[in-house]
C-alpha atoms as one frame of an Amber mdcrd trajectory, in Angstrom:
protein
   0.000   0.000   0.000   0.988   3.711  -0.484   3.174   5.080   2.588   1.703
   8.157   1.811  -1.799   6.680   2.355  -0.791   4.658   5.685   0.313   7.564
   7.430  -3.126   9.413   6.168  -4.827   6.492   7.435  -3.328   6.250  10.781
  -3.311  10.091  11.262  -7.415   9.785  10.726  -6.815   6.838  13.627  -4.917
   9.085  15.925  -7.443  11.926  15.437  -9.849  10.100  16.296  -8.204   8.243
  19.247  -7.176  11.949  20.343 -10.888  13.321  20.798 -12.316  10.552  21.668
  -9.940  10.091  25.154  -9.767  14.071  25.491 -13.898  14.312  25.301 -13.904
  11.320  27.960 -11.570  13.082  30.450 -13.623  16.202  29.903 -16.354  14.339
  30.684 -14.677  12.914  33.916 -13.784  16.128  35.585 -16.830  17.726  34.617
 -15.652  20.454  32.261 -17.189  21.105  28.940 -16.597  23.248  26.246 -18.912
  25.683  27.902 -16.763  25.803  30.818 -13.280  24.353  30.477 -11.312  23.169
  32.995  -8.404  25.621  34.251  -5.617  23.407  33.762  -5.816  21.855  30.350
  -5.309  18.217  31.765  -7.045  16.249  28.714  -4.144  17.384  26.305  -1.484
  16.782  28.906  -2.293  13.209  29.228  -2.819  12.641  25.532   0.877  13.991
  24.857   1.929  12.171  27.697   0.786   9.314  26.966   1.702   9.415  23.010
   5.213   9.914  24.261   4.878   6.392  26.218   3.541   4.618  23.130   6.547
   6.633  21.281   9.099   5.461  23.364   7.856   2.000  23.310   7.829   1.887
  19.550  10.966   3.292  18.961  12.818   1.328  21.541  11.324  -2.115  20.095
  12.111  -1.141  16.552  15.656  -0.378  17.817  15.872  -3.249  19.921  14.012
  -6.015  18.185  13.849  -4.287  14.520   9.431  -4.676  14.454   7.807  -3.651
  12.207   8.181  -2.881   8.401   9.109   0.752   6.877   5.581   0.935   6.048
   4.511  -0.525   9.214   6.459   2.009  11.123   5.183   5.117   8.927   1.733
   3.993   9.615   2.096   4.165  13.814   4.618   6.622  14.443   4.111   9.232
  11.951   0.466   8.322  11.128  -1.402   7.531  14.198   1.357   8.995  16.638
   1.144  12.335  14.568  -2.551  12.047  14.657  -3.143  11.422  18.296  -0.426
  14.013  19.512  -1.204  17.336  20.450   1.409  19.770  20.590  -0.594  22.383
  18.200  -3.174  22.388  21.120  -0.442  22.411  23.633   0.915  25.656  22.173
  -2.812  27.286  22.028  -3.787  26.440  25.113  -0.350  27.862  26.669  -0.881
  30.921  24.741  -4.670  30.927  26.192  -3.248  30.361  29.918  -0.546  33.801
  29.282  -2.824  36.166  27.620  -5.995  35.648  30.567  -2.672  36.323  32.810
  -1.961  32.586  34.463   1.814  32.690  34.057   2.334  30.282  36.643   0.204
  28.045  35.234   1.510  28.179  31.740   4.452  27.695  32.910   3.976  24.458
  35.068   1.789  23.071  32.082   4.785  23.666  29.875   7.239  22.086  32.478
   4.946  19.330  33.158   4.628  18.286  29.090   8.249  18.592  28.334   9.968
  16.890  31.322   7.007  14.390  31.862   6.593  13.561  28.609  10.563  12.982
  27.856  10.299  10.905  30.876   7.048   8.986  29.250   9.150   8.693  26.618
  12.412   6.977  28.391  10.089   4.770  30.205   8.569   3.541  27.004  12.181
   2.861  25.440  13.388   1.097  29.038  10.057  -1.093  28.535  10.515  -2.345
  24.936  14.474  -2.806  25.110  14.007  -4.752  28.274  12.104  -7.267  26.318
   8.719  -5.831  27.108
């Protein structure tokens, strides 16, 4: 099949596997779109967690060579790229300075970058330690 076409298809995937676990932890803490919540947890734990899965695929393809060129293009660029959300990261940061919350932009912006390269290193310990 087309790469082209497997990393459209997986970025459709990760899309869809984005809104559909940010509109369920909405739904969990009770914000809406009405009423957000302050700290913009939802797209926290999606990047977090699509650092995890990131580090896990990267450390088994290095480790155990899985998955085919095509394979790979389809998961990490496709569906990875598709489920991540660092466009929304950088909106919401830039929504948290201009109502005046620098304190809070700044701990969501500490939080994504150091937890999610830690997601990350986790996910590579876990697949080249024959996860």
């Amino acid at each position: 099949m087309n790469r082209l076409l497997l990393v459209g298809l997986g970025g459709a995937v990760g899309a869809m596997l984005r809104y559909a676990m940010s509109t369920g932890l909405l739904y969990l803490s009770g914000a809406s779109a009405a009423a957000p919540p302050r700290f913009p947890l939802a797209t926290l734990a999606v990047n977090l967690l699509g650092c995890l899965v990131a580090g896990v695929l990267a450390g088994g393809i290095a480790r155990h060579d899985w998955f085919t060129p095509d394979v790979r293009a389809l998961l990490i660029v496709g569906v990875l790229g598709g489920f991540t959300t660092f466009s929304a990261f950088g909106l919401e940061t830039l929504a948290l300075l201009r109502r005046g919350d620098v304190a809070m932009a700044a701990v969501y912006v500490a939080a994504s970058v150091l937890l999610g390269l830690a997601c990350a290193g986790v996910g590579w310990w876990l697949a080249t330690r024959g996860l």
